[in-house]
C-alpha positions in Angstrom: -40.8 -188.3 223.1 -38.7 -185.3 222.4 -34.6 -187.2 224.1 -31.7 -185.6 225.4 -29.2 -185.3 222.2 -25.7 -184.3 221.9 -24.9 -180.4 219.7 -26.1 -180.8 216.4 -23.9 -182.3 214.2 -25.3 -185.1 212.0 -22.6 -187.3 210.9 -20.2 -185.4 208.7 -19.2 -188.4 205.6 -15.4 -188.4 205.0 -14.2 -187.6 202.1 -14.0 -190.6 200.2 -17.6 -191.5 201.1 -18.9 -187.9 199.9 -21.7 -188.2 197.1 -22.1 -184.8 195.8 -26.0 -184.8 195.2 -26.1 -185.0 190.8 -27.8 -182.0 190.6 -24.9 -179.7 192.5 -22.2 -181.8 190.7 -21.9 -178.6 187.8 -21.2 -175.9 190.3 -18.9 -178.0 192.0 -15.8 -176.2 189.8 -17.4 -172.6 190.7 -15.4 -172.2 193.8 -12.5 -171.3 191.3 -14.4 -168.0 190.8 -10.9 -166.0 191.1 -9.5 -167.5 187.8 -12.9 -166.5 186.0 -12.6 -164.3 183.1 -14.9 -161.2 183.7 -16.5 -160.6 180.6 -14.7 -158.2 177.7 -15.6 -154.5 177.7 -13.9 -154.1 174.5 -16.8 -155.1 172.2 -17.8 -152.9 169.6 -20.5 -150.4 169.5 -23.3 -149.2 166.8 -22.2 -145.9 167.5 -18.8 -146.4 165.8 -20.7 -147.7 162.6 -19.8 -145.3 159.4 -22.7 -146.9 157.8 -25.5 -146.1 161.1 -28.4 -143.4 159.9 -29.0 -140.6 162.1 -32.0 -141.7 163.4 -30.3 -145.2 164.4 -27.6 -143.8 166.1 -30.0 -141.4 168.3 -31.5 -145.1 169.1 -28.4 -146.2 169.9 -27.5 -143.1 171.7 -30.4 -143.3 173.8 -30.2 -147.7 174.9 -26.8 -146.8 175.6 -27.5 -144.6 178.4 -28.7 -147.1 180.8 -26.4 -150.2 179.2 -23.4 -147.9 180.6 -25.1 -147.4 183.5 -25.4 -150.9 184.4 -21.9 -151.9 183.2 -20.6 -148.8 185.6 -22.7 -150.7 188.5 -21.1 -153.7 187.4 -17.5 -152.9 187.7 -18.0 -150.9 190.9 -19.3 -154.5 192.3 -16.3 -156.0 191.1 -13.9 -153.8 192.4 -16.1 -154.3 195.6 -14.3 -157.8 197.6 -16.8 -160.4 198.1 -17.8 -162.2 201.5 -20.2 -164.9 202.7 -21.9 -164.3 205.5 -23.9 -167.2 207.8 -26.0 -165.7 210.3 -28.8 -166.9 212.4 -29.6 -167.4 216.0 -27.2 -169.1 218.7 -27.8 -173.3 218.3 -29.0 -173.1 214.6 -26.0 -174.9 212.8 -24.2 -171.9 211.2 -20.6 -173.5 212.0 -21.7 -176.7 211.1 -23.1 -175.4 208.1 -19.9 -173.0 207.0 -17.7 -176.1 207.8 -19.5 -178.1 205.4 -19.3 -175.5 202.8 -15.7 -175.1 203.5 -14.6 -178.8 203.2 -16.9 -180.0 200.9 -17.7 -177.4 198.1 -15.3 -174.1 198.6 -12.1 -175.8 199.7 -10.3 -172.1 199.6 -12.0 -170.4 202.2 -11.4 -169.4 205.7 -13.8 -168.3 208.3 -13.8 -165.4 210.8 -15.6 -165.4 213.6 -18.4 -163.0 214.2 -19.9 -163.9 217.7 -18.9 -161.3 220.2 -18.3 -163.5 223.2 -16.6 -166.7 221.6 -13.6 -163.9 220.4 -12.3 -164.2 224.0 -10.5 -166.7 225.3 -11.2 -169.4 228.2 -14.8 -171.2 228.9 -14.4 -173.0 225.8 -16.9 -175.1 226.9 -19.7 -172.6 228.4 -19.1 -170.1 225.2 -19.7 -173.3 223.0 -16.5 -173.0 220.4 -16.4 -175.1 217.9 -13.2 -177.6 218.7 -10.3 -178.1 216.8 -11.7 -181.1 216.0 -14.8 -180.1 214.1 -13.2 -177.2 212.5 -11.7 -179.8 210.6 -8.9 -177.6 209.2 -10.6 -174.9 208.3 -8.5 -171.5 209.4 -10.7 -169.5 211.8 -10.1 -166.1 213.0 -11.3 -163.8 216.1 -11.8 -167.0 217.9 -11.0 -167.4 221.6 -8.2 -164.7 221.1 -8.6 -161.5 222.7 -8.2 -160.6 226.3 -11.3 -161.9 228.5 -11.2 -159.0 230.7 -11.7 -156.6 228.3 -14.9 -154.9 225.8 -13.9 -156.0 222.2 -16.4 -153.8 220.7 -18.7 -153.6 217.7 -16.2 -151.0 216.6 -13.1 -152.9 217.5 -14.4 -155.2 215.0 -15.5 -152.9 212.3 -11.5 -151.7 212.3 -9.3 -155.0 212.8 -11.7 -157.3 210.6 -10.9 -156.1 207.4 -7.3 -156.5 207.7 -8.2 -160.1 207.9 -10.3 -160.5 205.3 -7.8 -158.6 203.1 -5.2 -160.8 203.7 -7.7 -163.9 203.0 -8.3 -162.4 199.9 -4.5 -161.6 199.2 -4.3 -165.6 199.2 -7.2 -166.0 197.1 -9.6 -167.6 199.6 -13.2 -166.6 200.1 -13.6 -164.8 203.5 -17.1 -166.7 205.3 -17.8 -164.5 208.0 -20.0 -166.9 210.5 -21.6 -165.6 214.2 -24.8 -164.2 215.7 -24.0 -161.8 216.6 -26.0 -159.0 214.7 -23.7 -155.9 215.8 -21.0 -157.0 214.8 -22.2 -158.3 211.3 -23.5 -155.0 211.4 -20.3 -152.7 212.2 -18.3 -155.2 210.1 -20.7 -154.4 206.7 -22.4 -151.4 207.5 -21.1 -148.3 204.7 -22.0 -145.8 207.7 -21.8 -147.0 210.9 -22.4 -144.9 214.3 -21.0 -146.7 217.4 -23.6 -144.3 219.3 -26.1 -145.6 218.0 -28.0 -148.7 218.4 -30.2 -149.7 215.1 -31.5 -152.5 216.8 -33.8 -150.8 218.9 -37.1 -152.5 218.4 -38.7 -148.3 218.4 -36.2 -146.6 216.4 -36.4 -146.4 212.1 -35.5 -149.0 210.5 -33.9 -146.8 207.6 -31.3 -146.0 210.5 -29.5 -148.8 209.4 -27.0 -148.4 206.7 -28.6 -150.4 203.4 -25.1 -149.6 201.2 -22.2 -152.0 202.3 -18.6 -151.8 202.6 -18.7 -155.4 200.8 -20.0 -157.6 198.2 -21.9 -160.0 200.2 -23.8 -163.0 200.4 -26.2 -163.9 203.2 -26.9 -167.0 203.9 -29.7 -166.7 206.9 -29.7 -170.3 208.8 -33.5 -170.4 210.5 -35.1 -172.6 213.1 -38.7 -172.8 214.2 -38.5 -171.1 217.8 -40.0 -174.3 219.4 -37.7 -176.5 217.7 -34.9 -174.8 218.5 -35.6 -173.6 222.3 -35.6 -177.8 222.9 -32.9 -178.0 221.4 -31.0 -175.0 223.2 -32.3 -176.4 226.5 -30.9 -180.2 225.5 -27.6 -178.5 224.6 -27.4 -176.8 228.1 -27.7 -180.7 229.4 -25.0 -182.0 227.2 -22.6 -179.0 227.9 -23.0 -179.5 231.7 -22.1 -183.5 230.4 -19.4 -181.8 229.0 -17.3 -179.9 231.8 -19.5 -176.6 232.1 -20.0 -176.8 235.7 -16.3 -178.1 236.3 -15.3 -175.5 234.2 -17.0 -172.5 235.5 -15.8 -173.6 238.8 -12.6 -173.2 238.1 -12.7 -169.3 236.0 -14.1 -168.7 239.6 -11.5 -169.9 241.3 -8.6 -168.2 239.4 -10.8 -165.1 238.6 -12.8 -164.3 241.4 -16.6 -163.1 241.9 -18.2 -159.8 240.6 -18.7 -158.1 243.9 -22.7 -157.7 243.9 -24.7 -159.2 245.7 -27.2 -160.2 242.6 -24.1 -161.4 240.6 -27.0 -162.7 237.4 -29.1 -158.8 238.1 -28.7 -157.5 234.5 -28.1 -153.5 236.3 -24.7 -155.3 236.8 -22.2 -154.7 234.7 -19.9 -156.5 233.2 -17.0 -157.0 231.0 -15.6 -159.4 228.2 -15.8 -162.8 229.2 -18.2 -162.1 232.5 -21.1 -161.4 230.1 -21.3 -164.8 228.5 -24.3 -166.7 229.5 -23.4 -169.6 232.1 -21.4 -166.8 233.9 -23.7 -164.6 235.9 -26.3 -167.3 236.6 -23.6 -169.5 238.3 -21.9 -166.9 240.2 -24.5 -166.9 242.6 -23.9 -170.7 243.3 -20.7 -171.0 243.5 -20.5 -168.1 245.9 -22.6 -169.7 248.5 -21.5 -173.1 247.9 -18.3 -173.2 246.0 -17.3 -176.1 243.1 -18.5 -179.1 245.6 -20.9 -180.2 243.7 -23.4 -179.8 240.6 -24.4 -183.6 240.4 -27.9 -185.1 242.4 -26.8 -187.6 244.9 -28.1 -189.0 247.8 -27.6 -186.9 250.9 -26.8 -183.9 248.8 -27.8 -180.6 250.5 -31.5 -179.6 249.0 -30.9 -175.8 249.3 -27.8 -176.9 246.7 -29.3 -178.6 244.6 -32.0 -176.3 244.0 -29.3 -173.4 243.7 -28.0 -175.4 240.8 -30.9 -176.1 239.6 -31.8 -172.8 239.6 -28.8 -171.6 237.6 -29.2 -174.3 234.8 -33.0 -173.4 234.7 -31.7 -169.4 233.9 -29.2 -170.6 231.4 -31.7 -172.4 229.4 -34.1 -169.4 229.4 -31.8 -166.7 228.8 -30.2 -168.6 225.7 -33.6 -168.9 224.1 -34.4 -164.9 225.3 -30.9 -164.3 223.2 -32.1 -166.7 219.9 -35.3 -164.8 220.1 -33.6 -161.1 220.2 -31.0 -162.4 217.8 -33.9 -163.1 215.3 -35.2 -160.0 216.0 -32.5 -158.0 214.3 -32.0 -160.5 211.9 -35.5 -159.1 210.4 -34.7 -155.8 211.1 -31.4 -155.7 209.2 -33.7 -157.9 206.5 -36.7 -154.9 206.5 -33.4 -152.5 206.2 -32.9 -153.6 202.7 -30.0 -156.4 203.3 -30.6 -160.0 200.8 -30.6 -161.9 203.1 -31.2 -165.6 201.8 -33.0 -167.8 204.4 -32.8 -171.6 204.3 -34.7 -173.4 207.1 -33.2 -176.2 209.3 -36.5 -177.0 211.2 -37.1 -180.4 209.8 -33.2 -181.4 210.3 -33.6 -180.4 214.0 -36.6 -182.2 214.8 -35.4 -185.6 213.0 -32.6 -185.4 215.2 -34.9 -184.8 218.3 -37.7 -187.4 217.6 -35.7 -191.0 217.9 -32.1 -191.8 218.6 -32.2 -193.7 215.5 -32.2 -190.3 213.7 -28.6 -189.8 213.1 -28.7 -190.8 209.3 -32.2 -189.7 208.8 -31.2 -185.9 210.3 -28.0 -186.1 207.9 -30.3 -186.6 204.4 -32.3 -183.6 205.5 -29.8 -181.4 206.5 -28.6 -182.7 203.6 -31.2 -181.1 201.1 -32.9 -178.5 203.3 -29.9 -176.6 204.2 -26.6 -178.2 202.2 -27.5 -177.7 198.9 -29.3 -174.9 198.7 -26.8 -173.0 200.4 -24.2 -174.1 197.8 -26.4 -172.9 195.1 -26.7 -169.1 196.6 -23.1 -169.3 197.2 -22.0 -170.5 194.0 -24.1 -168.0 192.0 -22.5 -165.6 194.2 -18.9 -166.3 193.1 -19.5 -166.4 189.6 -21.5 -162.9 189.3 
């Protein structure tokens, strides 16, 4: 029996009941990668040898050719400001994920936030922002910030996140950039960008997206098997409602006002900033024929209601599974494009926590060992190249 189960976070241990795994316990001190030494270009070469013959200096002459080459390639990397990246469909544990890197293994690192609809503020709750709580100290930027009634673009983003992640840098912190959404990862990294032009159309060239970046990153690709994750997404719908959507929603309505169409959740209408979060358009429709009065079954309610909300709930669940699926769609088209993108796969983590309400501890191992620790491994060979 597949139960109703609260957003995806296994049990995080404190900090005095951590147990670093014994086989991540050496690359524990890697997160210290600023004070690393990069290694001496000073050594000496045959070439300068009195003693060398002719023939061994043409030898010489000639493995040195592609030895500079490499070092050249080497020190343009370096000069090149490094970023982690955690991307993946909505519901598939990238905060989680970047808040357990951040706490536990790269203490000095701050996250910016790359999903275009959580950078405006209000409908904490509907747009699914992590809470103060859970982000456990960790700075975060571009979240819940920007003016809901405006477009923060792909290429609003491209020109005010770097700023940030320079001054993360300028403190010596690791920038994790952490979102799904795919154009703005894109804009963001993207050497040549075109803000006319959309690479994530399913019939246009994949070579139309930029493979040279503005950055030295590392992808870390957080996947979920598309059944496994669509119950999930539709069990997180549930538990949001638990949480204060509907009351929520009803009140943006209240102080904000309706869209003007007639077929407020038609996707020919458009829409601005906040409006286009999911939860939005398919409620409008509700709570313009019936108001906040409701939302919960009770005997006597008015059927025409209930099936109205139920109808609204039913187009949240689908259209947040449409979006995972699209989101994964570019996901492999940025990975056909060229970008390393380094997968790790949370399927078995999601189903434990599915199967039995006894799976709390069980989920936490596997997330655990499936997704923990091999993302500190990419990262942490990251840092020290």
């Amino acid at each position: 029996m597949i139960r109703k189960l609260p957003p995806f976070y296994p049990t995080i241990p404190t900090d005095s009941s951590i147990r670093t795994p014994p086989q991540l316990s050496s690359l524990l001190p890697l997160y210290k990668f600023r004070n690393l030494p990069f290694p001496s270009s000073s050594s000496s070469s045959s070439l300068s040898s009195p003693s060398s013959s002719p023939r061994t200096q043409m030898a010489a002459t000639h493995n040195a050719a592609p030895a500079t080459a490499v070092a050249t390639a080497a020190r343009r990397r370096r000069k090149m400001k490094k970023l982690v990246v955690v991307m993946g469909p909505t519901g598939s544990g990238k905060s989680k994920l970047s808040i357990d890197l951040a706490t536990r293994f790269f203490p000095n690192s701050e996250i910016i936030n790359s999903d275009k609809i959580q950078v405006y503020r209000g409908l904490d709750i509907t747009t699914n922002k992590i809470s103060m709580h859970d982000r456990r100290g960790v700075p975060h930027h571009f979240l819940g910030v920007f003016d809901p009634d405006i477009d923060f673009t792909p290429s609003d983003f491209r020109s005010l996140a770097p700023k940030t992640i320079a001054q993360i840098i300028s403190r010596r912190n690791v920038p994790f950039v952490v979102g799904g959404s795919n154009s703005f990862i894109h804009s963001l990294l993207a050497k040549d960008f075109n803000p006319d032009i959309d690479v994530f159309e399913e019939s246009g060239p994949v070579d139309s997206i930029s493979s040279e970046l503005r950055y030295e990153c590392c992808f870390i690709w957080v996947d979920v098997s598309p059944p496994v994750l669509n119950q999930y997404l539709d069990d997180r719908v549930d538990d949001m409602l638990d949480s204060g959507m509907f009351e929520e929603l009803s009140e943006y309505f209240a102080a904000e006002g309706f869209s003007g169409s007639s077929e407020p959740d038609s996707e020919s209408v458009s829409r601005t900033g906040l409006r286009k979060a999911i939860g939005v358009p398919e409620f409008e429709r509700y709570f313009k024929k019936h108001g906040g009065r409701c939302g919960e079954s009770s005997e006597g309610d008015d059927v025409e209601e209930r099936m109205s909300y139920e109808g609204a709930v039913k187009a949240i669940k689908d259209n947040t599974c449409k979006l995972a699926k699209r989101q994964v769609g570019k996901i492999l088209r940025l990975r056909d494009a060229g970008w390393d993108l380094q997968r790790v796969d949370a399927t078995e983590a999601f189903r434990a926590a599915m199967v039995t309400s006894k799976a709390g501890k069980r989920a936490t191992e596997i997330w655990e060992k499936t997704v923990v620790e091999p993302s500190v491994k990419i990262v942490s060979r990251f840092l020290m190249e």
